[in-house]
PyMOL Python script that loads the backbone (N, CA, C, O; Angstrom):
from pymol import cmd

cmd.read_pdbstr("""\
ATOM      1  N   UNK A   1     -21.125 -38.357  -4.423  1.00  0.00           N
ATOM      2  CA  UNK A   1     -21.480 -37.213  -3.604  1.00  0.00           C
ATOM      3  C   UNK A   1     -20.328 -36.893  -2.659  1.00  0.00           C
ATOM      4  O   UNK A   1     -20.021 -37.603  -1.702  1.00  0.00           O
ATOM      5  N   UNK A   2     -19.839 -35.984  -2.942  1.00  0.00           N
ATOM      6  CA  UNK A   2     -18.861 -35.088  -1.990  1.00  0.00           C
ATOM      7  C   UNK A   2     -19.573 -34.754  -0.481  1.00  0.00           C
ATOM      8  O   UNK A   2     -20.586 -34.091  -0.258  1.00  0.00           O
ATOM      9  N   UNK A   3     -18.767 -35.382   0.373  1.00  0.00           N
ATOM     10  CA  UNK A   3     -18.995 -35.166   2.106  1.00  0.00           C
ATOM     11  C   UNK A   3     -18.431 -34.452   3.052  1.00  0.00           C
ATOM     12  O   UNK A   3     -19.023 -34.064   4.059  1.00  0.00           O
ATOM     13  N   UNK A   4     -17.264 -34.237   2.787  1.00  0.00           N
ATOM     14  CA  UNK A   4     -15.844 -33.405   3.343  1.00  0.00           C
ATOM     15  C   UNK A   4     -15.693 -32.042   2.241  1.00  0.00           C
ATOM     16  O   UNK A   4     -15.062 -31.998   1.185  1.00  0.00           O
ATOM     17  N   UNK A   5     -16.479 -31.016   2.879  1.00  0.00           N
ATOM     18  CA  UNK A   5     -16.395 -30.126   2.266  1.00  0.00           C
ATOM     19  C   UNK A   5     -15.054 -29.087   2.270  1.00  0.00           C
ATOM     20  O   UNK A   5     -14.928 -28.458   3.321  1.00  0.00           O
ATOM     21  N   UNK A   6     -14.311 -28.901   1.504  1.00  0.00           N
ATOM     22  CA  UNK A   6     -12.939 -27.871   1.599  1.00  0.00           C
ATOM     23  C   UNK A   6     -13.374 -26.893   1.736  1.00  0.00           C
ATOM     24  O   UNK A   6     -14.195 -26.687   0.842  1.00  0.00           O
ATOM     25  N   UNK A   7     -13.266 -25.872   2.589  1.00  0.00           N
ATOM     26  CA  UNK A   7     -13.063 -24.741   2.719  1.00  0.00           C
ATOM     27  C   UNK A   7     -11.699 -24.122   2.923  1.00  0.00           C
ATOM     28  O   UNK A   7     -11.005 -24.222   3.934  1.00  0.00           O
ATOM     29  N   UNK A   8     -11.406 -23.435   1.752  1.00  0.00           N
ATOM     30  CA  UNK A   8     -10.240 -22.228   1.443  1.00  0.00           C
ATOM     31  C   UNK A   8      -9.804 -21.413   1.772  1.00  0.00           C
ATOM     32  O   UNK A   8     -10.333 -20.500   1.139  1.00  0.00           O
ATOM     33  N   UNK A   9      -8.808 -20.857   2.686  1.00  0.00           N
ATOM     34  CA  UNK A   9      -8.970 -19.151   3.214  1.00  0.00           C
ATOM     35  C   UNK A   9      -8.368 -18.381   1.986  1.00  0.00           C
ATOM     36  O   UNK A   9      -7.368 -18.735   1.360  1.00  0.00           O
ATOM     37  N   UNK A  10      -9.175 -17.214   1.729  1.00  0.00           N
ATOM     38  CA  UNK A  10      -9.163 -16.280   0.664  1.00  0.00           C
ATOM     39  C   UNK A  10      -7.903 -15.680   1.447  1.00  0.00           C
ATOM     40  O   UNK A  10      -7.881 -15.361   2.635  1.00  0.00           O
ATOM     41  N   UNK A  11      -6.610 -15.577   0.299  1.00  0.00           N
ATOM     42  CA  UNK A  11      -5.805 -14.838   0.362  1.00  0.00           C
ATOM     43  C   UNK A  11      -5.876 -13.561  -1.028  1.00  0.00           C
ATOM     44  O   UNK A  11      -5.984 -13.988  -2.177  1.00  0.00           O
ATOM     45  N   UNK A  12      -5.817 -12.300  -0.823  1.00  0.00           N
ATOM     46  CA  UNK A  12      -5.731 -11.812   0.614  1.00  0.00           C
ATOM     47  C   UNK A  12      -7.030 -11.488   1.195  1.00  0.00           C
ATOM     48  O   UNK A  12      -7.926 -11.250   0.385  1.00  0.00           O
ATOM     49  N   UNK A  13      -7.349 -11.424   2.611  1.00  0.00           N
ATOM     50  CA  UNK A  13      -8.086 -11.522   2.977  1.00  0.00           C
ATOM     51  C   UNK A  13      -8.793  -9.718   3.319  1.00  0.00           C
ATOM     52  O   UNK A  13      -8.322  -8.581   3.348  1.00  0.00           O
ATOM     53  N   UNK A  14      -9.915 -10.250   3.491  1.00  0.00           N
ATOM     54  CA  UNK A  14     -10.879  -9.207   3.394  1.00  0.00           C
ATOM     55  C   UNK A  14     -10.445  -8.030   4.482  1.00  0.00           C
ATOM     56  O   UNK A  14     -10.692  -6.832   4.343  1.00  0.00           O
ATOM     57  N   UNK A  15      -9.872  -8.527   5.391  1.00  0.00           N
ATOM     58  CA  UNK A  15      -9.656  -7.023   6.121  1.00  0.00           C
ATOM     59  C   UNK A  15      -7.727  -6.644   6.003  1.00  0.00           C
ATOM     60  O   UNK A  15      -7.301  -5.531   6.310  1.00  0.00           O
ATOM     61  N   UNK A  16      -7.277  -7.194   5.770  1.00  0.00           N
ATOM     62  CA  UNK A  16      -5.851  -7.013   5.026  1.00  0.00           C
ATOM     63  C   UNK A  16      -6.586  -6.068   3.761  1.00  0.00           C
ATOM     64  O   UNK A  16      -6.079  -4.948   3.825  1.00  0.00           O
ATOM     65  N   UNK A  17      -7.269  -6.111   3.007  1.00  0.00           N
ATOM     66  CA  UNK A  17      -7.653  -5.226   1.806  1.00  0.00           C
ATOM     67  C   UNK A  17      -8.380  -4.207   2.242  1.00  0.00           C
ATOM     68  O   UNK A  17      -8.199  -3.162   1.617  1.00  0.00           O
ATOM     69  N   UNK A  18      -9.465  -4.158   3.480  1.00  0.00           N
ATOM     70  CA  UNK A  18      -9.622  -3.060   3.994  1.00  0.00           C
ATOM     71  C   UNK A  18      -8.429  -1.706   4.369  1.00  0.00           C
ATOM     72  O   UNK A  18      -8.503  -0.480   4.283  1.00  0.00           O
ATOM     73  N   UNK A  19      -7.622  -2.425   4.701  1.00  0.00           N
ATOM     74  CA  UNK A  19      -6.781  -1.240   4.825  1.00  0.00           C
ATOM     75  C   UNK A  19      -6.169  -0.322   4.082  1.00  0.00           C
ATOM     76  O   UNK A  19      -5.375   0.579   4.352  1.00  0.00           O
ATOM     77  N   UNK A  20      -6.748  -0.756   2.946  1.00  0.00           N
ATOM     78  CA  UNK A  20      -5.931  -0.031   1.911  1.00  0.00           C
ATOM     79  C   UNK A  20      -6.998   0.805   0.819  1.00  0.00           C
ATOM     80  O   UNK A  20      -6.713   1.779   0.122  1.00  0.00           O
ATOM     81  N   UNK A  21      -8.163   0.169   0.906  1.00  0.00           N
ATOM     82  CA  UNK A  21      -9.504   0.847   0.423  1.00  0.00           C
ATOM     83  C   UNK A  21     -10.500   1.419   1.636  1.00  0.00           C
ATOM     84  O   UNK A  21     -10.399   0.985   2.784  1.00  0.00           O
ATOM     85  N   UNK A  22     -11.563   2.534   1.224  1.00  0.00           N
ATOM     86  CA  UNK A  22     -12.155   2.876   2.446  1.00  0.00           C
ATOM     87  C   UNK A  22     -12.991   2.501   2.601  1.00  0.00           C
ATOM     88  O   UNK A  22     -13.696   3.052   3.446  1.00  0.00           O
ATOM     89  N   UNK A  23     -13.635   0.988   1.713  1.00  0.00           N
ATOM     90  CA  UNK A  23     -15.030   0.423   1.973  1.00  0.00           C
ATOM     91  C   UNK A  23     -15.242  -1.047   1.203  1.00  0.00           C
ATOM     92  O   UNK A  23     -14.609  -1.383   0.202  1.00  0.00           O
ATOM     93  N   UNK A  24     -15.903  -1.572   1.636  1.00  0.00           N
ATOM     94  CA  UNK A  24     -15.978  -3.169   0.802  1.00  0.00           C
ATOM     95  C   UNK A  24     -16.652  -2.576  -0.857  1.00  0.00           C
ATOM     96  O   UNK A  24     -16.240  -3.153  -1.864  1.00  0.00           O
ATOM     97  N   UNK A  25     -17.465  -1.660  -0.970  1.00  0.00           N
ATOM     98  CA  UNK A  25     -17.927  -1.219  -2.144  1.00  0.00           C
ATOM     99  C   UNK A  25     -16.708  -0.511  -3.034  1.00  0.00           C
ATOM    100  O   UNK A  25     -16.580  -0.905  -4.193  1.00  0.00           O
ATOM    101  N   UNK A  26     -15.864   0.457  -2.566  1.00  0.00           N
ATOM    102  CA  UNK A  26     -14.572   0.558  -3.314  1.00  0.00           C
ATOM    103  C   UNK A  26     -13.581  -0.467  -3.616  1.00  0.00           C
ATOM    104  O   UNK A  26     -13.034  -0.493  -4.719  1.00  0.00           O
ATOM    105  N   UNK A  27     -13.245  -1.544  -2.447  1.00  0.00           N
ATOM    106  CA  UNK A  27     -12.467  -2.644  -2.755  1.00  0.00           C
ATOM    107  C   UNK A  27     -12.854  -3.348  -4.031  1.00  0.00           C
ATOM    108  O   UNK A  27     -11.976  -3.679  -4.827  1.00  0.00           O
ATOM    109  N   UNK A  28     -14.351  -3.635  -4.302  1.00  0.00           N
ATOM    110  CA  UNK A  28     -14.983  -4.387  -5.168  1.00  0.00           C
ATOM    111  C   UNK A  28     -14.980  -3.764  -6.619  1.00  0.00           C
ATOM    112  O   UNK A  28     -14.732  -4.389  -7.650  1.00  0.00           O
ATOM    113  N   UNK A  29     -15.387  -2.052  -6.496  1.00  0.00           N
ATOM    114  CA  UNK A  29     -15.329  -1.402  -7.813  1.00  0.00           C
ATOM    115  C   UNK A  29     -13.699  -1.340  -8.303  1.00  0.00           C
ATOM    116  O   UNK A  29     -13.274  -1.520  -9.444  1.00  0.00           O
ATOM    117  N   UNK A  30     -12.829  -0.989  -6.922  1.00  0.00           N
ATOM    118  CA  UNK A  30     -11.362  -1.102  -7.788  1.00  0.00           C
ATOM    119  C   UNK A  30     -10.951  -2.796  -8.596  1.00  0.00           C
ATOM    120  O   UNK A  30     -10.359  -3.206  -9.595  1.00  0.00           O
ATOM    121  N   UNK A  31     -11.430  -3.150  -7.843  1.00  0.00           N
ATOM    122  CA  UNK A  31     -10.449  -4.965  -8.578  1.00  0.00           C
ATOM    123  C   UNK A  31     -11.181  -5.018  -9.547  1.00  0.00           C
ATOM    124  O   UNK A  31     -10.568  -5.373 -10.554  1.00  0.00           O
ATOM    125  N   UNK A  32     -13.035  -4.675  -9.819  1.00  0.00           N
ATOM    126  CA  UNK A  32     -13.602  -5.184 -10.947  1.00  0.00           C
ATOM    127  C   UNK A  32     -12.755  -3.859 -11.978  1.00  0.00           C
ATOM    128  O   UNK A  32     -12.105  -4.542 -12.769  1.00  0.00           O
ATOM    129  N   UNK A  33     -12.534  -2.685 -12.247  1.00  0.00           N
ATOM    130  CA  UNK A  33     -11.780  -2.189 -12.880  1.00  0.00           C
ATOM    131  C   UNK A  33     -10.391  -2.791 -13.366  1.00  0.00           C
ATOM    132  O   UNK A  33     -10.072  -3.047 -14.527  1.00  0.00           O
ATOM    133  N   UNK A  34      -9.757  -2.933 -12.392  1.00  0.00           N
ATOM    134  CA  UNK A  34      -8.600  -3.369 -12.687  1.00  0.00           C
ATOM    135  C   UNK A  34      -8.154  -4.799 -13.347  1.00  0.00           C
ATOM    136  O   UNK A  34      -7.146  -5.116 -13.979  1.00  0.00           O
ATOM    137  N   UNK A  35      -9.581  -5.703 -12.850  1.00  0.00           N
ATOM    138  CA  UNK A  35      -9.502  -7.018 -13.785  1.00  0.00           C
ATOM    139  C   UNK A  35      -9.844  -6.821 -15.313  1.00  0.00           C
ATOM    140  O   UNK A  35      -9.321  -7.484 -16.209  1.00  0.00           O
ATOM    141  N   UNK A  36     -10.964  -5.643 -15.538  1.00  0.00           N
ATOM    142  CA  UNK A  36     -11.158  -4.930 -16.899  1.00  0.00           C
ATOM    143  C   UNK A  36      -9.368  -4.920 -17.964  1.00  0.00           C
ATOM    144  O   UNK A  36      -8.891  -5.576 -18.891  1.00  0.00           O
ATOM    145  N   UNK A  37      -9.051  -4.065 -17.320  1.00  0.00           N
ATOM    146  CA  UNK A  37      -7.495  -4.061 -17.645  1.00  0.00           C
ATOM    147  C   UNK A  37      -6.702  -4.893 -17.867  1.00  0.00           C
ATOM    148  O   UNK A  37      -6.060  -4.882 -18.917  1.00  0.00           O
ATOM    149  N   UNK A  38      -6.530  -5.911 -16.848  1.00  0.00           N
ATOM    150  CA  UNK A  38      -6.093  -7.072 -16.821  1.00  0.00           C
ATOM    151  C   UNK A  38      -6.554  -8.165 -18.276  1.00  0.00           C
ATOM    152  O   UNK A  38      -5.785  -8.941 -18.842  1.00  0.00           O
ATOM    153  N   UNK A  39      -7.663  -7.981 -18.534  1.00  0.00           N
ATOM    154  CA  UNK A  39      -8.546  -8.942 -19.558  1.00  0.00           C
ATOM    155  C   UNK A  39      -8.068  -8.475 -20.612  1.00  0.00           C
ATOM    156  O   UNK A  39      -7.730  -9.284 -21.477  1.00  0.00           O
ATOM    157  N   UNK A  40      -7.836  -6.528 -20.943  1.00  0.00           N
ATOM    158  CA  UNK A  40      -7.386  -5.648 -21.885  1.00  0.00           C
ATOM    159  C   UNK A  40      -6.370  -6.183 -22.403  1.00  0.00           C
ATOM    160  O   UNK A  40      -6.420  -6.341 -23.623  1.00  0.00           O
ATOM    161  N   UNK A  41      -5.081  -6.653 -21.647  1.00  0.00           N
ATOM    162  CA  UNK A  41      -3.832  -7.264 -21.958  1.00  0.00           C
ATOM    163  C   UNK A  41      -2.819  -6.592 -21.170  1.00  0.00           C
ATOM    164  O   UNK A  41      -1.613  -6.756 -21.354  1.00  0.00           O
ATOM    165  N   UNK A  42      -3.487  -5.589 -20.007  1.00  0.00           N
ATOM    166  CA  UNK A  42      -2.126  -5.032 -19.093  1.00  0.00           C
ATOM    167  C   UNK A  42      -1.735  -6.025 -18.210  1.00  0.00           C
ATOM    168  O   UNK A  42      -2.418  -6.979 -17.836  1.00  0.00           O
ATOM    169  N   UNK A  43      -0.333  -5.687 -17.826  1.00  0.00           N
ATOM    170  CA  UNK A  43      -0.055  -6.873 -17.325  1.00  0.00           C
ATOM    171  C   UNK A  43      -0.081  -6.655 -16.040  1.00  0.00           C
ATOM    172  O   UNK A  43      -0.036  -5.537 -15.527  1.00  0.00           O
ATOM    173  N   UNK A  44      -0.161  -7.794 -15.403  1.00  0.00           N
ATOM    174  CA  UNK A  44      -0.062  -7.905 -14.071  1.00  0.00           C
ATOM    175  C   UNK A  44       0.787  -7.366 -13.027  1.00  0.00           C
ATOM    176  O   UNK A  44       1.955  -7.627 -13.314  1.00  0.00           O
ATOM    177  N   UNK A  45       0.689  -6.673 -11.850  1.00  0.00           N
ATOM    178  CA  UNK A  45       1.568  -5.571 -11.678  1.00  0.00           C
ATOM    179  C   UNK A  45       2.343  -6.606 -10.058  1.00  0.00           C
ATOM    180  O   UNK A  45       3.558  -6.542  -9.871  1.00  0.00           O
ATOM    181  N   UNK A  46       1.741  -7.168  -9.412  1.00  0.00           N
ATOM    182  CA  UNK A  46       1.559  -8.277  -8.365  1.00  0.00           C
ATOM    183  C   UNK A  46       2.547  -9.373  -8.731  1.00  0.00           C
ATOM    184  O   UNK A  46       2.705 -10.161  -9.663  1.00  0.00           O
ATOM    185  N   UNK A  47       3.279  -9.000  -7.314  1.00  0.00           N
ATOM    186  CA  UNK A  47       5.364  -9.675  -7.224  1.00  0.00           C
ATOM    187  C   UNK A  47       4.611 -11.041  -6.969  1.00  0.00           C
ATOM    188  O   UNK A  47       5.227 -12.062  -7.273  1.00  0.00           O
ATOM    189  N   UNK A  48       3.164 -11.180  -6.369  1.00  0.00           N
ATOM    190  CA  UNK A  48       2.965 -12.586  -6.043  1.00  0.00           C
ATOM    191  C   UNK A  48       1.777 -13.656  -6.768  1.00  0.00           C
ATOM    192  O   UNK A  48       1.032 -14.512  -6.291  1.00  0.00           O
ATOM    193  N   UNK A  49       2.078 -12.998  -8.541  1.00  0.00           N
ATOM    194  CA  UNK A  49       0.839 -13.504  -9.269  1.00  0.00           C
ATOM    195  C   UNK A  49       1.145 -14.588  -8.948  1.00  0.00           C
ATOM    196  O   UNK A  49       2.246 -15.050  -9.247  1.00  0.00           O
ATOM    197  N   UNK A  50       0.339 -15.190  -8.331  1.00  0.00           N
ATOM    198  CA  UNK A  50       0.496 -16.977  -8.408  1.00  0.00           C
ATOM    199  C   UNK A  50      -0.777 -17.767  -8.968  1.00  0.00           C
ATOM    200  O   UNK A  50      -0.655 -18.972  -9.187  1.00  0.00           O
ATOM    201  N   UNK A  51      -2.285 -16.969  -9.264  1.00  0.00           N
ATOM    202  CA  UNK A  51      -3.172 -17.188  -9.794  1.00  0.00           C
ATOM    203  C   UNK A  51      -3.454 -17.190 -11.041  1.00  0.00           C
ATOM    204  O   UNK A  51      -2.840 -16.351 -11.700  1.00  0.00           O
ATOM    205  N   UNK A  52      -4.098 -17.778 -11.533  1.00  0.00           N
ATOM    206  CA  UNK A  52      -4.534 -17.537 -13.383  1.00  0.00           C
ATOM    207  C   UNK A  52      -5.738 -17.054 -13.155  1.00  0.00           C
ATOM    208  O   UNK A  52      -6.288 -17.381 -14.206  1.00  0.00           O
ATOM    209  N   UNK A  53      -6.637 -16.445 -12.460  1.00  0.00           N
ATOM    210  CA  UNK A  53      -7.894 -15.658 -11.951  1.00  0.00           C
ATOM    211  C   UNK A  53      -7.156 -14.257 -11.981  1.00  0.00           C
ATOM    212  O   UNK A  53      -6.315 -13.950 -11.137  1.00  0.00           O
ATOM    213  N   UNK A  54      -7.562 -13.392 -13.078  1.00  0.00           N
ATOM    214  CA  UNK A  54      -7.894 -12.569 -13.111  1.00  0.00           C
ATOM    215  C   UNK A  54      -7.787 -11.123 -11.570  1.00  0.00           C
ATOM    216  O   UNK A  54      -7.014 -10.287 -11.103  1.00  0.00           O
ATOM    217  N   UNK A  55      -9.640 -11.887 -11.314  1.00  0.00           N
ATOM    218  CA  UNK A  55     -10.407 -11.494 -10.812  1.00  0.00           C
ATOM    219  C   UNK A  55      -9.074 -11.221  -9.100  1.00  0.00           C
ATOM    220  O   UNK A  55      -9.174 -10.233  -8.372  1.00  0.00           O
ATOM    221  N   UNK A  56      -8.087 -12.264  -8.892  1.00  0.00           N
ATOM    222  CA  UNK A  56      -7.287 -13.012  -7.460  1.00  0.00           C
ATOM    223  C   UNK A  56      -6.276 -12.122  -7.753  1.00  0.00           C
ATOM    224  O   UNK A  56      -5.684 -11.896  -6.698  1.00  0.00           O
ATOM    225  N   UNK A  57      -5.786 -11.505  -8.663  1.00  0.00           N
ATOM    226  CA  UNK A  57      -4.532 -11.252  -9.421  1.00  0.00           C
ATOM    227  C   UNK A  57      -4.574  -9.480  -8.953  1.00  0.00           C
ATOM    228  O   UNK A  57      -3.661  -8.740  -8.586  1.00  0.00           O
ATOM    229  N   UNK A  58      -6.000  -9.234  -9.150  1.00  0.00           N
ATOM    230  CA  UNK A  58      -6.398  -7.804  -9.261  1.00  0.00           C
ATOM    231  C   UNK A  58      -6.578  -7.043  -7.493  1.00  0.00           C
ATOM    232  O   UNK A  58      -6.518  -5.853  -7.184  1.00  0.00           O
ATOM    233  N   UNK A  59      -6.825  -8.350  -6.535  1.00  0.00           N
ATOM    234  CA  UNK A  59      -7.384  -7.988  -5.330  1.00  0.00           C
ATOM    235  C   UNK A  59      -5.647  -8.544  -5.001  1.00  0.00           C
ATOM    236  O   UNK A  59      -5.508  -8.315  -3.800  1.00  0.00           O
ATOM    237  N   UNK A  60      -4.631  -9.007  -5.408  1.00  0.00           N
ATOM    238  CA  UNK A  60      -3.326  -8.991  -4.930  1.00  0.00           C
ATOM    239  C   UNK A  60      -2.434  -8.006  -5.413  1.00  0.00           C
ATOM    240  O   UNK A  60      -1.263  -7.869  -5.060  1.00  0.00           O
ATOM    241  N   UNK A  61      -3.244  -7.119  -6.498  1.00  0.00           N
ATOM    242  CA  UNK A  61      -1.907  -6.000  -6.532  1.00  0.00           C
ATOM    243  C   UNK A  61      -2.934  -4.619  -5.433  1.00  0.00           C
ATOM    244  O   UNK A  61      -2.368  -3.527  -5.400  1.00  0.00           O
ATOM    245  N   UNK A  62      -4.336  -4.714  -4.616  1.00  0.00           N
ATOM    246  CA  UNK A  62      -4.799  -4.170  -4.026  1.00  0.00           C
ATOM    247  C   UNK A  62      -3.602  -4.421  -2.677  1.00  0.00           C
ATOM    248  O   UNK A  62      -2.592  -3.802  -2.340  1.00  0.00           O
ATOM    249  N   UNK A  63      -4.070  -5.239  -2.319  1.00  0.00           N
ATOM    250  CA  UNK A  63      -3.511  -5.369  -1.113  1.00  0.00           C
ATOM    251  C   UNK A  63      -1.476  -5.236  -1.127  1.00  0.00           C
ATOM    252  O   UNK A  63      -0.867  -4.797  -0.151  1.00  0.00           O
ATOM    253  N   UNK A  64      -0.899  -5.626  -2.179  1.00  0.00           N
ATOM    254  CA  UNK A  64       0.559  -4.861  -2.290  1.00  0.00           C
ATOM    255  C   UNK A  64       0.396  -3.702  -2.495  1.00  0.00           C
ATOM    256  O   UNK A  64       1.505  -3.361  -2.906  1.00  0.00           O
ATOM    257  N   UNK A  65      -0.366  -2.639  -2.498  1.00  0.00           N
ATOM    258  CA  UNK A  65      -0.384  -1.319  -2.538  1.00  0.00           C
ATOM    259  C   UNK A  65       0.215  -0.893  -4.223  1.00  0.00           C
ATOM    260  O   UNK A  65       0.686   0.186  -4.583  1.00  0.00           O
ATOM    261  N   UNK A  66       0.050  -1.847  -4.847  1.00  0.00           N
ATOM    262  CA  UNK A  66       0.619  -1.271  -6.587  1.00  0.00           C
ATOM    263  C   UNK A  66      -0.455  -0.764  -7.076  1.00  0.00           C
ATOM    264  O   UNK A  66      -0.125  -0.171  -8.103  1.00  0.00           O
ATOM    265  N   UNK A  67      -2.064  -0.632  -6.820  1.00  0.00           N
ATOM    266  CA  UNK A  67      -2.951  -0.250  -7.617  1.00  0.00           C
ATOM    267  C   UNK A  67      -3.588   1.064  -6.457  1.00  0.00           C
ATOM    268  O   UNK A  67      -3.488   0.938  -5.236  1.00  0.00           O
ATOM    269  N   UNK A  68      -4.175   2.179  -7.072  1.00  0.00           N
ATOM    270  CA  UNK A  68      -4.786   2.799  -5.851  1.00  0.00           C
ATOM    271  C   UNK A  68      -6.091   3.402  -6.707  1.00  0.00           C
ATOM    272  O   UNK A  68      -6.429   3.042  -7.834  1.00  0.00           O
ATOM    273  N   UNK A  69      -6.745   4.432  -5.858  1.00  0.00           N
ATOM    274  CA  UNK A  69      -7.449   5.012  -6.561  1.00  0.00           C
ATOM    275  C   UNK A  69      -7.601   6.399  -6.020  1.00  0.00           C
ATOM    276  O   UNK A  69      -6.898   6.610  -5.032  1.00  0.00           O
ATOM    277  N   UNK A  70      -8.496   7.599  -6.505  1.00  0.00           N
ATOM    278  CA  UNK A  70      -8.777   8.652  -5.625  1.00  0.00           C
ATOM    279  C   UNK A  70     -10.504   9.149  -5.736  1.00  0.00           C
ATOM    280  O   UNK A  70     -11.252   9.096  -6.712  1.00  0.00           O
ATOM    281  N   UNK A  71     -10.727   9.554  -4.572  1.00  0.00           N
ATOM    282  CA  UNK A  71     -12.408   9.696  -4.989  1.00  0.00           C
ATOM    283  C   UNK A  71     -12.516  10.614  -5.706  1.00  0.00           C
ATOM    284  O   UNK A  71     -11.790  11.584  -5.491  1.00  0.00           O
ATOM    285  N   UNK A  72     -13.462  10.643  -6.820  1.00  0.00           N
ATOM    286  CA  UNK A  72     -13.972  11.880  -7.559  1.00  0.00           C
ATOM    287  C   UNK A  72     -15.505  12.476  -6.705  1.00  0.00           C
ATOM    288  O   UNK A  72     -16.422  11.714  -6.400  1.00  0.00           O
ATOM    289  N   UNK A  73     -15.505  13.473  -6.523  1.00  0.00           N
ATOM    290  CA  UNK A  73     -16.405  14.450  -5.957  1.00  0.00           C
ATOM    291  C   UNK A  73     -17.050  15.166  -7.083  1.00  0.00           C
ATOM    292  O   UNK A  73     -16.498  16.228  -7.373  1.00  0.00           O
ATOM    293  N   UNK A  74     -18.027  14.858  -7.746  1.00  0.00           N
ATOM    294  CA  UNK A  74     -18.953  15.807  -8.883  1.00  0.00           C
ATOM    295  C   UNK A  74     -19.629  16.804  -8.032  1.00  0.00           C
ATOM    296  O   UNK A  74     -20.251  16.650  -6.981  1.00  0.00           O
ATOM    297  N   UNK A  75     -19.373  17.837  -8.703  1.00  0.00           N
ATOM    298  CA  UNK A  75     -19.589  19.514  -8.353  1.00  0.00           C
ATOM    299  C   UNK A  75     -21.132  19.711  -8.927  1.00  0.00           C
ATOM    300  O   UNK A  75     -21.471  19.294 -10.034  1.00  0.00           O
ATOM    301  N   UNK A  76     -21.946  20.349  -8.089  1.00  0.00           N
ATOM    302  CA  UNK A  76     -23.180  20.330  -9.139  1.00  0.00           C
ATOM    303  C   UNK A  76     -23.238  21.916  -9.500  1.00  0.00           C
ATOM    304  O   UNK A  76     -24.075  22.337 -10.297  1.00  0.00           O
TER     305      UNK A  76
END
""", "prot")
cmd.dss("prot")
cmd.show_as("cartoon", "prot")
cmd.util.cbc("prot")
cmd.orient("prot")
């Protein structure tokens, strides 16, 4: 039984990625897109892949500003 629990600080961190998305719900829909891609076989765009996660890889080319997005507004 494990007693000394590790706790990790998530790089990058959650409000470092705020700044660059306008909501924790866009931060989340862009990286799960972009890990889509990533899985596709595009490559990794992030000067600091240092992860084999996907999922870490996708929220580090967020926060280097290499991935963006723009809102779509449906017209009714």
């Amino acid at each position: 039984m494990k007693t000394n629990a590790e706790i990790g600080m998530v790089n990058p961190s959650t409000d470092e990625l705020l700044t660059k998305v306008d909501s924790r719900y866009g931060m989340v829909v862009l990286a799960a897109k972009r890990t889509r891609q990533i899985l596709e076989g595009d490559p990794v765009k992030s000067e600091l892949a240092r992860s084999t996660k996907n999922v870490t890889n996708a929220f580090e080319e967020i926060a280097e500003g290499k991935i963006s997005y723009d809102l779509y507004k449906e017209s009714i």
